[in-house]
Structure formats: C-alpha cells, structure tokens
C-alpha positions in Angstrom: 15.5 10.4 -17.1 12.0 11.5 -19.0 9.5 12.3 -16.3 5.6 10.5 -16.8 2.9 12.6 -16.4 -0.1 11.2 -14.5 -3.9 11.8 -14.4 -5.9 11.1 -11.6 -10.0 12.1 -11.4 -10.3 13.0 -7.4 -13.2 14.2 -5.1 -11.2 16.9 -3.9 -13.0 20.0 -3.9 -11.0 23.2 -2.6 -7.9 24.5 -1.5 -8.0 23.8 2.4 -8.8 19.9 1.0 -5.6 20.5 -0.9 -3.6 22.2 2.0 -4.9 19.0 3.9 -3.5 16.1 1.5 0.0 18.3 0.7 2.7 16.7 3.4 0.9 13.5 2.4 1.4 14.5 -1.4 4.8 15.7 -0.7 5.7 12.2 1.2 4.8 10.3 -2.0 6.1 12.3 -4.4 9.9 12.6 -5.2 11.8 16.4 -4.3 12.5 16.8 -7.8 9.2 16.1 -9.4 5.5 17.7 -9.1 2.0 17.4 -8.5 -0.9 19.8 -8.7 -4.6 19.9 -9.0 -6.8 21.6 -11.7 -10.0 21.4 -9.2 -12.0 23.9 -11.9 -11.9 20.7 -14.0 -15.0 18.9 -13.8 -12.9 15.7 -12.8 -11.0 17.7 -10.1 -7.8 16.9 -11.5 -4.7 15.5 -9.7 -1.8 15.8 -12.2 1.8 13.7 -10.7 4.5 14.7 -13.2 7.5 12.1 -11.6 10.4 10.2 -12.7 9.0 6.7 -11.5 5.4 7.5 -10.6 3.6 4.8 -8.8 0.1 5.2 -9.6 -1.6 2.5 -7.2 0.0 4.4 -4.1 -1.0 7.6 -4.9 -4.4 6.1 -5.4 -4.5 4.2 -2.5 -3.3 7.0 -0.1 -5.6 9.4 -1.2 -8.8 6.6 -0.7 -7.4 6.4 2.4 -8.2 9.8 3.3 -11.5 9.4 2.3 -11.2 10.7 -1.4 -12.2 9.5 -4.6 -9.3 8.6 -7.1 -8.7 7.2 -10.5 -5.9 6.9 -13.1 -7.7 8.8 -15.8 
C-alpha cells in the first residue's frame, strides 16, 4: 500500500512540547508508519507519513492539547 504524506502547520515550539505530545502521537499513528516535526520551519511543521492517515484526528487531538493545527 503507498503511504500519504501529511502536512500540518502546529504551535509546537520545542522538543520537551514534542516529548510531551509523543505517546499521544504514537497512539494515533500506525507502528509501521511515521511522524516528525520540522519546528525550524516557520510553520512548525508536523509531517504524518501513514498508510490511511486520518487527518481530522490528528488535528483534533493535538487542539485538544491546547495546540494550533492545520492540514497545510
């Protein structure tokens, strides 16, 4: 199966935000796929490269942690 990559614009701003939102990152995001963030991007990048990515959820659970996210 061809794995989608997606783009989210986040307010996540260093690595100990990072550390914080990784079990929940992990929970969303199938074994055998990836996510990472480019936070020396202007847009703090979150990048989801997954099999069936489910952008609204990742989204979602991130607002709900208090952080800004959009599908770029």
């Amino acid at each position: 199966m061809t794995k989608t990559v997606l783009v989210f614009k986040t307010s996540v701003n260093c690595q100990q935000e990072v550390k914080y939102l990784r079990p929940l990152l992990n929970a969303l995001v199938d074994r055998k796929d990836r996510w990472n963030f480019d936070l020396e991007d202007c847009d703090h990048i979150l990048r989801v490269e997954a099999e069936e990515p489910e952008p609204e959820i990742i989204s979602s659970a991130l607002q709900t942690q208090g952080y800004v996210c959009e599908e770029l």
